[in-house]
C-alpha positions, 0 to 999 in steps of 0.5 A: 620462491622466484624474486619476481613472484613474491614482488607480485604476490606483495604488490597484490597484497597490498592493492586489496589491503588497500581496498579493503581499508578504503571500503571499511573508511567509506562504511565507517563514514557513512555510518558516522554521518548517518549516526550525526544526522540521527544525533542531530534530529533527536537533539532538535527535537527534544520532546519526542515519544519514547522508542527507538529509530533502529539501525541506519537506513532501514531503521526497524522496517525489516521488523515490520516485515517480519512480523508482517510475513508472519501474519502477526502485523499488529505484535509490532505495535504491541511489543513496542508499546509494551517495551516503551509503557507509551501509547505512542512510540517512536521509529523509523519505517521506510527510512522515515523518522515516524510517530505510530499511534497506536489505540483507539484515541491515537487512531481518531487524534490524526482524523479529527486533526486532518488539515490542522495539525497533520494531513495525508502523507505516503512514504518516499517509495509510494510517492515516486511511483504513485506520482501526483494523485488524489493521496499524494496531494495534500475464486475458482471454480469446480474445486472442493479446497481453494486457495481464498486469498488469491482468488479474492484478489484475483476477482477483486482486481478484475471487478476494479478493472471492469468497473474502472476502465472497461477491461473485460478480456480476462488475458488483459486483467491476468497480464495487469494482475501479475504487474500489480502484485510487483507493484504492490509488493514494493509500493510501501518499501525502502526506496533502493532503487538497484536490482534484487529490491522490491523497490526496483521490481515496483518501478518496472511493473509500474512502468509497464502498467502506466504504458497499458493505461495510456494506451487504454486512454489513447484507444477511449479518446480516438473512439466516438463520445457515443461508445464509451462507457458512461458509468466508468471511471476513466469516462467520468475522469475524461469528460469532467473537470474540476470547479475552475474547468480545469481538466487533468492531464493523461499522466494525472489521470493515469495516477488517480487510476492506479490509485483506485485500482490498488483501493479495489485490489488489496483492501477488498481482497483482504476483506473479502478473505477474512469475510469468508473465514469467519463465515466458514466458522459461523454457519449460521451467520452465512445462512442469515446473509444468505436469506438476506440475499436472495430476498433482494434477488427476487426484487431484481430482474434477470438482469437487472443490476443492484442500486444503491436502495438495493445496497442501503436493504443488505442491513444484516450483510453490511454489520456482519462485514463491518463488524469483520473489518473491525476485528481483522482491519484490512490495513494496519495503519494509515500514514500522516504527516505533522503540519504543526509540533503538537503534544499527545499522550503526555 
């Protein structure tokens, strides 16, 4: 081998061997201070609940997910609690130090000690792209199969859209509806903000969906008071301030707005979902509502819409699907943060 090619085949040796050792030091470093901070946070607080805060970063969110995917969210709850012999255990979700409570009594601890000892918290990721908002202050048809799931979002996100801001073009609440789902997929996420994240995809999408709403509200203020739609939200948030006459801004109006179009997209549809899986098992249980119903019907008018007496009547239909949001719960959990130390459970 020529004197000049082996000079070059060592110099080029020696600039990766050199990168690799500084990519290796710098990883080796970062560990090392993440694995300080984490020292530090437990030795500061010393009466924590037993668990474990996983690995750096994303500490034991990825085996949320898994379980998640799997459709079995709640075994991450339970192997923990298993493991630990705690009702409550410690991790780390969404790069976040986090206390999950897991029974009923845990459940009520939190709400009975709302604005004491915690109050309402989201994680990092919701917080940048929900921005300031009301929780971050203080089917198809003609088919004999179809796919439930899909189509109950579908359905609940255009009803959010036409009770919400008056979105009736179905071309309009599709184009909204494939953004959502980008955003939703990364709301509750590890805040990574580089392409191929969730995180990333959910900041585009809801860039986009800010965009359309603004443009909603620009089109609402420029028309005459006397067309707007007086019975939908985007009205009511226009034309009402709060107890001082402070009214909010476009940008505070744009963030209450995707607020209550997530709380009319996800949680019905999931409900809506579970409701029709147990009524499809409990025959019976579908015909009752079904009489219940349709003796409301027969009140109404052609046309006439439903008031809340019409509500208060659909007795039986409101316990069945309580009693469903009580064995599937359309979420797994809500989010919390301490106000104060306090102890729990021992």
């Amino acid at each position: 081998m020529a004197p000049w090619i082996s000079m070059h085949l060592s110099v080029l040796l020696s600039i990766h061997t050199g990168k690799a050792l500084a990519i290796f030091l710098l990883v080796l470093l970062v560990v090392h201070v993440l694995h300080s901070r984490k020292l530090k946070f437990t030795k500061q607080y010393k009466n924590l609940p037993p668990g474990s805060f996983g690995w750096p970063v994303v500490g034991e969110t990825l085996a949320l997910f898994r379980t998640a995917r799997a459709g079995r969210p709640d075994s991450f709850m339970r192997e923990r609690m298993k493991k630990y012999d705690s009702r409550v255990f410690r991790t780390k979700l969404f790069n976040e130090p986090t206390a999950v409570f897991c029974d009923a009594e845990g459940n009520r601890f939190p709400f009975a000690n709302e604005g004491k000892k915690v109050t309402v918290w989201w994680p990092s990721s919701a917080q940048k792209l929900l921005g300031s908002c009301i929780i971050t202050i203080g089917g198809e048809e003609g088919k004999e199969e179809v796919m439930v799931y899909p189509a109950a979002k579908l359905y609940a996100f255009e009803t959010a859209c036409r009770l919400f801001i008056s979105i009736s073009d179905r071309k309009h609440i599709w184009e909204l509806h494939h953004l959502f789902s980008e955003f939703l997929d990364g709301v509750i996420s590890i805040p990574l903000n580089f392409p191929g994240t969730k995180y990333y995809r959910a900041k585009k999408a809801v860039k986009h969906i800010r965009g359309e709403l603004r443009e909603i509200i620009t089109q609402r203020k420029s028309s005459p008071a006397g067309s707007w739609n007086p019975e939908d939200l985007l009205s009511y948030l226009l034309q009402n301030g709060d107890e001082n006459g402070r009214f909010l801004t476009d940008d505070e109006i744009v963030n209450n707005l995707l607020v209550f179009l997530i709380a009319g997209h996800e949680p019905t549809s999931s409900t809506i979902t579970s409701l029709v899986k147990f009524l499809a098992e409990m025959p019976h249980v579908y015909r009752t509502i079904l009489q219940e119903q349709r003796e409301i019907a027969k009140l109404k008018k052609p046309g006439e819409r439903l008031k809340p007496e019409d509500i208060r009547m659909m007795k039986y239909s409101w316990s069945v699907v309580s009693e469903v949001i009580r064995l599937v719960p359309p979420v797994i959990g809500a989010f919390r943060v301490a106000l104060e130390d306090f102890s729990y459970g021992g």
